[in-house]
Structure formats: C-alpha cells, structure tokens
C-alpha positions in Angstrom: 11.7 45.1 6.3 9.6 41.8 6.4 10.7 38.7 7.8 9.0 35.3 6.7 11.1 33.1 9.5 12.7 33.6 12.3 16.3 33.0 10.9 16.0 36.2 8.6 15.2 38.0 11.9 17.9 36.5 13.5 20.4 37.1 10.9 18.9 40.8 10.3 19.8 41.5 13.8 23.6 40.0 13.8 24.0 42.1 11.0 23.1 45.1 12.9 24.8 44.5 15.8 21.9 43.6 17.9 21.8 40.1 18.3 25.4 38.1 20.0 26.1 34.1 20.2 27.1 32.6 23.1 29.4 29.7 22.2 30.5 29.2 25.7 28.4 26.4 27.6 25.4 27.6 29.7 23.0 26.0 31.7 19.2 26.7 30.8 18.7 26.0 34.7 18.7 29.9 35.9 21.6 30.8 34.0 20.0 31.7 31.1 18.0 34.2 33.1 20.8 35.7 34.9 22.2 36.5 31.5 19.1 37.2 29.8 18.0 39.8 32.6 21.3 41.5 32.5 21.0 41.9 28.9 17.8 43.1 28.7 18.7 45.7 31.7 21.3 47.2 30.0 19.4 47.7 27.0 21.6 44.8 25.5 21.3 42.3 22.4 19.4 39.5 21.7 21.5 36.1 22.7 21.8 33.1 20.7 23.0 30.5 23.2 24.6 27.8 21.1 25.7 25.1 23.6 23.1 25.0 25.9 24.6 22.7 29.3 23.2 18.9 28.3 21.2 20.0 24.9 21.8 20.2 20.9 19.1 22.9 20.6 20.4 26.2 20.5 18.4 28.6 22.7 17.2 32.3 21.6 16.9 35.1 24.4 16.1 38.8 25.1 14.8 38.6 21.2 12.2 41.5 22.5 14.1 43.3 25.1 14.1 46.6 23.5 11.4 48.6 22.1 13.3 48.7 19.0 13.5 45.4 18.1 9.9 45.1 18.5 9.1 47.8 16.2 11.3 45.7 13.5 9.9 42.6 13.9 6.4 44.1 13.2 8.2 45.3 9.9 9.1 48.8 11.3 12.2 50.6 11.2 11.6 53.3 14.2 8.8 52.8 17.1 7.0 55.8 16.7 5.9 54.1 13.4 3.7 51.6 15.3 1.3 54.3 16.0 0.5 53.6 11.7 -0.1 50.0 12.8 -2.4 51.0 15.4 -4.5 53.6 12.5 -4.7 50.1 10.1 -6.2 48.4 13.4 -8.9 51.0 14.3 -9.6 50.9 10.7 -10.2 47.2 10.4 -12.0 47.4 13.8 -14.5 50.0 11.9 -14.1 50.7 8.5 -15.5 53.0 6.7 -16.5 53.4 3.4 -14.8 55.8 1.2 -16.0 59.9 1.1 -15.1 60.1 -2.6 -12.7 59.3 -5.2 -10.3 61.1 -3.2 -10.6 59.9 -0.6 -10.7 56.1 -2.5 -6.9 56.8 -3.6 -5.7 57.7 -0.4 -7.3 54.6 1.6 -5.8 52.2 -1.6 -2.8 51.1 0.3 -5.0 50.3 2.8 -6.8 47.5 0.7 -3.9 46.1 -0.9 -2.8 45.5 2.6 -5.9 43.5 3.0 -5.1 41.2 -0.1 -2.0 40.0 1.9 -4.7 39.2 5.1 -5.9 35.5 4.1 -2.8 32.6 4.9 -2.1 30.7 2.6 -2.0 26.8 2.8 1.3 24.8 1.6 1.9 20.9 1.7 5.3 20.8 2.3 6.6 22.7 5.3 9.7 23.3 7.1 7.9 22.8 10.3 7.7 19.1 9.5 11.0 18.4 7.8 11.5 16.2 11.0 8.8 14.3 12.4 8.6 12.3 16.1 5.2 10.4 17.2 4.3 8.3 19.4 6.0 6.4 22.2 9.6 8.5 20.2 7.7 12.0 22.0 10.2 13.5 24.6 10.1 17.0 25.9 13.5 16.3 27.6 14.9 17.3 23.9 13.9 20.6 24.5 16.4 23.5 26.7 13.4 24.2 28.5 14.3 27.4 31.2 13.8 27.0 34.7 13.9 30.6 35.2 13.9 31.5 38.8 15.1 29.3 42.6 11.7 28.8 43.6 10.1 27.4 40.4 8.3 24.4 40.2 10.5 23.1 37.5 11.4 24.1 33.5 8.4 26.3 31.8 7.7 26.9 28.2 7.3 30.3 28.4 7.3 31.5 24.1 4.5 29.0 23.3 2.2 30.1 20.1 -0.8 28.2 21.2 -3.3 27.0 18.7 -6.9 26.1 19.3 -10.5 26.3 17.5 -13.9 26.5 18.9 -16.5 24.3 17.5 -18.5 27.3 16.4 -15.7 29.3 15.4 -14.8 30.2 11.9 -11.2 31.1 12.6 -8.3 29.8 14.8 -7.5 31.5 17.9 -3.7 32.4 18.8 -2.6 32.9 22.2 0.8 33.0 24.5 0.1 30.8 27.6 2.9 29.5 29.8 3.2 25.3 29.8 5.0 23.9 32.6 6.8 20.5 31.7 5.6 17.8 33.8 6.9 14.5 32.0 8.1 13.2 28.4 4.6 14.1 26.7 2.9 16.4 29.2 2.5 19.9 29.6 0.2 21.8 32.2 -1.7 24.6 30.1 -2.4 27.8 31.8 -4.8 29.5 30.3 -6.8 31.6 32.5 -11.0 30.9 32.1 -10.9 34.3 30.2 -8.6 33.7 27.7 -9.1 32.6 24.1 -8.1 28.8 24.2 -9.7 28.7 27.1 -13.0 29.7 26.1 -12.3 27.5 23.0 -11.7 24.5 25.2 -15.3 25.2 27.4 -17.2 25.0 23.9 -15.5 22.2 22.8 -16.4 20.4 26.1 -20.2 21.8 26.0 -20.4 19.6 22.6 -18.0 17.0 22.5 -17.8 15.5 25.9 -15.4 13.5 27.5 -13.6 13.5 23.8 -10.1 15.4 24.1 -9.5 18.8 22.2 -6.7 19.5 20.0 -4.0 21.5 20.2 -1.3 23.0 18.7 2.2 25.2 19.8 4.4 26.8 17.7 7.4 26.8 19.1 10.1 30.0 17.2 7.6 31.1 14.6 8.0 34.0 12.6 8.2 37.2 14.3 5.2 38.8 12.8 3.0 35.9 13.3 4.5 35.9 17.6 3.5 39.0 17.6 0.1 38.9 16.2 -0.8 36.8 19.5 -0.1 39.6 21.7 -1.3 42.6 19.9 -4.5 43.9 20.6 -5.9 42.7 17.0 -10.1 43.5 16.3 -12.6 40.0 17.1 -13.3 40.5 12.9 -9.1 39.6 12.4 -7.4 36.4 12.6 -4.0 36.4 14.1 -3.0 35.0 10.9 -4.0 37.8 9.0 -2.6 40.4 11.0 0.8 38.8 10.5 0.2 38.8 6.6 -0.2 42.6 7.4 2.6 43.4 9.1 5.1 41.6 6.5 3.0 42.4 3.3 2.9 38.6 2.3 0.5 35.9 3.6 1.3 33.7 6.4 2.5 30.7 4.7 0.3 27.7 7.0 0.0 24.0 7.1 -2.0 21.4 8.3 -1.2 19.4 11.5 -0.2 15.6 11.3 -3.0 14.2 14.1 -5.9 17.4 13.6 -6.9 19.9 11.6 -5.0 23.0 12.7 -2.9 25.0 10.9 0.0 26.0 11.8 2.9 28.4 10.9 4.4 26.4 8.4 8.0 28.5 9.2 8.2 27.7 13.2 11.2 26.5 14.4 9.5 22.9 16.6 5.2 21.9 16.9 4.1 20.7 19.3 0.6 18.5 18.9 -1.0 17.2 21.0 -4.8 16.9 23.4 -6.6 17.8 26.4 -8.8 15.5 28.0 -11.2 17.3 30.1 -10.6 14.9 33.3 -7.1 15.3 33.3 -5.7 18.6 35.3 -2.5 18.8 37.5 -1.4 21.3 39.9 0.7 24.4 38.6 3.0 26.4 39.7 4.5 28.0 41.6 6.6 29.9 39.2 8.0 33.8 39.4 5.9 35.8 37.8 5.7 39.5 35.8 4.2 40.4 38.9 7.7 39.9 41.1 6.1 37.6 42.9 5.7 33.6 43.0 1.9 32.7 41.9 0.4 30.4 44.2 -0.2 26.9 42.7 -3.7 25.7 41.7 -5.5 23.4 39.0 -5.0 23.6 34.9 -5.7 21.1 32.1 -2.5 18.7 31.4 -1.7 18.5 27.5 -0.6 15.1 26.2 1.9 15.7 23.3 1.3 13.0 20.6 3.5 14.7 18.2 6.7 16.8 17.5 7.8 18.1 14.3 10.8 20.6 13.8 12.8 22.4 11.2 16.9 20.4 10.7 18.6 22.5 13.4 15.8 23.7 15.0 16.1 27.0 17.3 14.1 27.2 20.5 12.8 30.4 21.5 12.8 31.6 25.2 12.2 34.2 27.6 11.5 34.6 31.6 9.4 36.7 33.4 10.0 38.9 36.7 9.5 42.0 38.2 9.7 44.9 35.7 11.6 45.8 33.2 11.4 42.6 31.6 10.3 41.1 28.0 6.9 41.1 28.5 7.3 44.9 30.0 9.3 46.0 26.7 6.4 44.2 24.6 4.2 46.9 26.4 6.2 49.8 26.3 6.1 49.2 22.2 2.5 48.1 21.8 1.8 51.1 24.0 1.8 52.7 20.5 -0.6 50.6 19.0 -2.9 51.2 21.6 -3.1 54.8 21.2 -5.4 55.4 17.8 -7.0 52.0 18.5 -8.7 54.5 21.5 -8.5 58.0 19.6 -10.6 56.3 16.5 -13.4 55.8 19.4 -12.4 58.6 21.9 -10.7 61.4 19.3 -10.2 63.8 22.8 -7.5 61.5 23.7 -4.3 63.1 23.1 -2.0 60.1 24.3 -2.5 57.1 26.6 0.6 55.1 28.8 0.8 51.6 30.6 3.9 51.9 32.5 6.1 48.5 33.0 6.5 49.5 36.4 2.4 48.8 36.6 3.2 45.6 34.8 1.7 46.8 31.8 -1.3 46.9 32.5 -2.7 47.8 35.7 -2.0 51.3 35.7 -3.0 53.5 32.7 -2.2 56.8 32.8 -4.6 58.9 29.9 -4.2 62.6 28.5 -7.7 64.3 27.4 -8.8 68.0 25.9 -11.1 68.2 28.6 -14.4 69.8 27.5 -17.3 69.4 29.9 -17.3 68.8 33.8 -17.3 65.1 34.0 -15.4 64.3 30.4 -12.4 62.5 32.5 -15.3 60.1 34.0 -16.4 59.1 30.9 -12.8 58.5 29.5 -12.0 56.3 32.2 -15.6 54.4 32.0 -14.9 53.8 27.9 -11.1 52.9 28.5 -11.8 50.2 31.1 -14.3 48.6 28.7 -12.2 49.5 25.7 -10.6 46.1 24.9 -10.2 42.6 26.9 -6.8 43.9 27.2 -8.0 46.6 30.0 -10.1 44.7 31.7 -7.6 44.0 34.6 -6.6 47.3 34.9 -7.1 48.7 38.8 -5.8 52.6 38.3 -6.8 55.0 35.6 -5.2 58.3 36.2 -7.0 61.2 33.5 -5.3 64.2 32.6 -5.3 67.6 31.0 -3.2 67.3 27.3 -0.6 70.1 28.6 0.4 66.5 31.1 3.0 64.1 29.4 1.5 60.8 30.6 4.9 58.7 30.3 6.5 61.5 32.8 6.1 60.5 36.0 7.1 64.0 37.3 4.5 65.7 35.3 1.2 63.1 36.6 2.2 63.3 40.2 2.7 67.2 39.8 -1.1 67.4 38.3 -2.5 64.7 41.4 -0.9 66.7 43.9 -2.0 70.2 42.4 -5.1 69.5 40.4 -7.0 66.7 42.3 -9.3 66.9 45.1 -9.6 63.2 46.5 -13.2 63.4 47.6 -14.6 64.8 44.4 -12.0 63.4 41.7 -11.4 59.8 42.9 -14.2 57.2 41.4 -14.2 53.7 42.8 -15.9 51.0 40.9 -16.7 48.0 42.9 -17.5 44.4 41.9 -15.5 44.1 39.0 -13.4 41.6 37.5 -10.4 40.2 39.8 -6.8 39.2 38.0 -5.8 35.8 38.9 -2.6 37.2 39.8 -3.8 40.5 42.1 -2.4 38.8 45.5 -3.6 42.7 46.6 -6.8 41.6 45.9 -9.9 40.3 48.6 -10.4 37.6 46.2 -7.7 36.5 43.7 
C-alpha cells in the first residue's frame, strides 16, 4: 500500500490498530519522551498527541518504532520484503543490460518502476496553503521536544533538509538535528561529511559571503522521510527513490524565497539561509549514543519563511541509548543493506548492525568462506562499501552455518573459532565519528 501524505499513513495505521491519540494534555518538555520511549519499548503504537501543553499543533511520535511500521511506510506489508527494495537498489546502483528477451520480460517491472522515478512539479500545494514571512516568522508556534534533563533547549529532531550544490544536478536530502535558538533561528548540524554540508562548502567556494538556501520539510510523506535515510546509489535522487517506493512520482513544488523544491504534501516548510559568518554553539543534547555530545560550533539558519498545510501535524522523535527510533530504522533497513553488498560481494550470506552497536558501529557479516584470507577481504570491501560504513569500528566475519543477528551463536564462533593474534586486523588512521567519546580524537 502507497501513501502520498502523511495523513493516509496516519489514518492507515488507526485503522490497524497501530497508531493511538492522546487527547489528554501533555507537555512536549520531556513528557513526550517519557511516553514516547515507553511506547516504543513495549513494542507499542504510534502517538498522536492532540493537545500538546501551551500549542495548537498536534504532535506525531514513535511513527517508526517498530520494524513493521517501517516496512509499510516504504509500501511493504511484511519486513522481510525490504530485502526486494534492497535487489531494485543494487540494480540501479549497476544495471545491467538485459541477457535476452527473457530475461527483458522478467526485468520489465523493473523499468516501469523507473517511469515513476522523476517528481513531478505542481503549482498549487498543500505545503503552502498557509503562508508566514517576514517579521510574522516564529518557531515558538512549533511543539518543539526538549527531549532529555540535560538538553540545551527544544531540538527539531524529524527535519527533511533540503540543499543544492552549485555544481549539482540534483537536490540533496538529509535528516540533521536543528536546535531552536530564537523566533527565526535554527543551529544546523550537519557534520563536514554529510550531504548539506558538502553542499554548503561549494556554495561558499563560489558564492562568498552570499547566504545559501535552504529548505525543511517538516511531516512529509513517509516514503519521501525515508528516502533521506536509506542507503540510495550517488546516480538516485531522494526524490526518486520515494516515487519508487509508492509507485507514483513525488508530487514537488517550488519554494517562495529560492529555487528548491520541496515535498509539495509536508505537513510545515521551513525556508530559510545560512550566512557563512554566522555559527553558534550547539549542544549539548542526549544522543543515540546514551550519552550527552559535547557542545561545539555549527552554522545558524535564519528562517525567512513558514508555510504549512490548515491543521498542520508536527512530526517528532528523540534519541537515546538503544532501542530507540533511529535503532528500529536500522534494524529494518538492515534488510536493505543486505543485497546492496551480495550484488558486489555474492559470498555474503547475511550481514547485521545491531541497535545495541547504535547501528552502525558494529557489523557483524556471514561469508561461504573459500580461500585463507576471504574474511579479510570482506571486511576491507564492507568498510568502504557505502558512506553509511564508514564509521563503523568492529567488523566481526563469519562462517554461513553463524546466524549473525544471534548473539549466542557470534560469541560461540569468537570464543571457539578465533585466534586473536592471527584473526584480529587493526586498521589505523582512519576516519573518527564526531560522536566516538572512546575515541583519541573525536
């Protein structure tokens, strides 16, 4: 089932029992965490809090807080089907021509799925039903979370953020955290790394000292969320990918104050420009680490306009130590990972990022070993894989009779199969996660 707002997912999920509303007051100031990570813990629904304590805005939690739900918001009805995601991705990532006529028939559903890749521009969106500019802007109209005690204040943390590079052909969709700072500013963390980021250094390489645009989506379709967070091939918009996964094209339209385009269904945009003299200090805030990140510098965003849907819905999550949204995201994506890497490495019988290792820096991989040194080279072509491994500090290799996502089983093989001397490789001098506090350098 395809979903071309975030309303039909919503109302698709009440109608299966896995999404509740909250009538009952509730403050966005840690209570909607508490609630939220109770939920998600418990393998619960997503919550609709209608009254948020001193906003009109409803509030939308624990939307991804079970593999499930993920697998139906990218148009699935059971997870195991994402692995078919995953086969469409490793063939857009490398396609190859057909063997025959045969073989033409069988790969036609794949091309009519790539007729529904391109968006498609409207004039008149819902997106911008209601418009506020100018000296109007105020964040404080927003049920912005302030998640955990320690917090720095209330953090955007469900932002679709929108950028383009000067030599870039396509847009570049990303999910970075904004931390409010006044009635039109947001701090943007993006780490250097990152997409915007990397969009924002070009931009100031040949426009400087002019501000860059930008653009947030704010409860956007669920396909087109997320297409931000999937591991999608450098040859495939974002935008495209969503068209994919709900078999229609994303429905865009233009910005009011640049030339973005943005999901003409969101719930609230935010637009908006960063000067490249203007940065603030960020943080801290609990992380998916468990841990408060230490504060340093990031670009402020000036908001110069906000535009939203009548009754708009704010989307919301929080971060901690695992399980939590983002470590659900993983556990379901996991899925999409695994012929990405078999359509390069074909001895790869099944590949795992447990939550507990936040997702990411743990991956445990099973191989049909056939050659003294085979697991070496696994691990080698894994951790250079995709930018989506390139934090990762433990890669465990396996024989295939090993289920990687049973702990049991992979500390039965290291303790009875590994010899630490000869089977542990340590790679120096390589790149350091902002938020490794195990780290030398971080």
């Amino acid at each position: 089932m395809q979903f071309n707002d975030l309303r039909e997912f919503i109302a698709h999920l009440e109608s299966i029992g896995e999404l509740v509303r909250v009538s009952q007051p509730v403050d966005p100031n840690l209570e909607m965490t508490e609630i939220c990570d109770r939920a998600l813990k418990q393998r619960g629904p997503a919550i609709l809090f209608e009254n948020p304590v001193g906003h009109s805005i409803p509030v939308l939690g624990n939307l991804f807080g079970t593999e499930q739900r993920v697998a139906l918001a990218m148009g699935q009805a059971e997870v195991s089907a994402l692995r078919e995601i995953g086969k469409l991705l490793a063939f857009l990532k490398e396609p190859e021509p057909p063997k025959g006529l045969k073989d033409m028939w069988q790969k036609a559903p794949i091309f009519k799925q790539v007729l529904n890749m391109n968006p498609k521009r409207i004039s008149k969106a819902p997106c911008q039903k209601n418009q506020i500019t100018g000296d109007d802007v105020d964040l404080s109209m927003l049920p912005v979370q302030t998640c955990w005690p320690g917090d720095a204040g209330p953090l955007i943390t469900w932002p679709l953020v929108i950028t383009k590079g000067p030599n870039k052909d396509r847009q570049n969709l990303g999910i970075y955290r904004m931390q409010v700072i006044g009635k039109n500013k947001l701090i943007m963390r993006w780490l250097s790394h990152r997409g915007g980021a990397l969009d924002f250094r070009e931009w100031q390489q040949q426009h400087p000292g002019e501000g860059f645009p930008v653009a947030i989506a704010l409860g956007a379709d669920p396909a087109t969320t997320l297409g931000a967070v999937t591991p999608v091939p450098d040859n495939l918009s974002e935008y495209a990918f969503a068209g994919l996964l709900r078999g229609s094209k994303t429905e865009v339209t233009d910005c009011l104050t640049s030339d973005l385009q943005i999901p003409a269904h969101s719930e609230i945009i935010l637009e908006g420009v960063i000067y490249p003299d203007e940065m603030a200090d960020e943080g801290p805030f609990g992380d998916h680490t468990g841990y408060y990140n230490e504060v340093d510098q990031f670009p402020v965003l000036t908001v110069t306009a906000i535009t939203h849907r009548d009754n708009p819905i704010y989307h919301s999550t929080y971060t901690g130590r695992p399980p939590d949204e983002p470590a659900i995201l993983g556990l379901a994506l996991n899925e999409v990972f695994v012929p990405l890497l078999q359509k390069t490495f074909p001895e790869i019988t099944d590949f795992y990022l447990p939550p507990e290792g936040c997702s990411y820096r743990l991956a445990v991989v099973t191989i049909k070993k056939q050659y003294p040194g085979h697991a070496k080279r696994v691990m080698m072509g894994v951790w250079s894989f995709l930018r989506q491994f390139m934090y990762t500090k433990f890669v465990i290799v396996t024989d295939d009779d090993i289920d990687a996502r049973n702990w049991e089983d992979v500390i039965w093989a290291m303790t009875t199969r590994m010899d630490p001397a000869r089977d542990t490789v340590l790679v120096e001098n390589t790149p350091i996660d902002y938020l490794d506090f195990a780290s030398p350098v971080s």
